[in-house]
N, C-alpha and C positions, 0 to 999 in steps of 0.2 A: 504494500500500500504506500501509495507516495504522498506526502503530506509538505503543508509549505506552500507559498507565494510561487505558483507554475505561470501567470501572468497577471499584468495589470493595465488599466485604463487609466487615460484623462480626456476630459474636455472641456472643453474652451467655448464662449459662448461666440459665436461670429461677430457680431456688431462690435464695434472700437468707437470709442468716443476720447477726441481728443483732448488731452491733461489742458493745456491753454483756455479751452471751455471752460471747463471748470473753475478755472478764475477771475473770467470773465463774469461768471455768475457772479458766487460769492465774495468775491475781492479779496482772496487767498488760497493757500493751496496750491492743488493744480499741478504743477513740475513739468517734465519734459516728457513728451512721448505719447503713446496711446494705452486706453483698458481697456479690455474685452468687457461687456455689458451684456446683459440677459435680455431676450425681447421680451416679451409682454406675456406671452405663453412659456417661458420657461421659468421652471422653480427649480430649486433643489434635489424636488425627486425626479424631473425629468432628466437634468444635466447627469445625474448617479446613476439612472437608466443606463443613457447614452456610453456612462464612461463604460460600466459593466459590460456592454455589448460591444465596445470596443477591445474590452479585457478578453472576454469567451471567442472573440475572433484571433487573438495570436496566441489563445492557450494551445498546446499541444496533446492537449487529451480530453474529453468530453467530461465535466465534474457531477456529480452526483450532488452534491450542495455548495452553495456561496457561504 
């Protein structure tokens, strides 16, 4: 029986919103570069979904439980 981390997942929400925004708003903050941001239909459980299904695609063996 093989036990142990055989693969794992991430994921990233597509949309980026840029840091300069964000200071624009507020009037602080913000810094350099871009965040990934959730659209409007994603939460938590779907992003953990996603990662999971990303995970079970380069595991090497079919698991019987998460």
């Amino acid at each position: 029986m093989v036990r142990g981390i055989l693969a794992y997942g991430a994921y990233l929400p597509y949309r980026r919103l840029d840091r300069a925004s964000i200071t624009a708003v507020t009037g602080r903050g913000g810094g350099v570069g871009h965040r990934s941001v959730a659209s409007y239909d994603e939460d938590t459980s779907t992003m953990g979904v996603e990662a999971a299904r990303l995970a079970l695609a380069g595991a090497p063996v079919d698991p019987d439980a998460l």
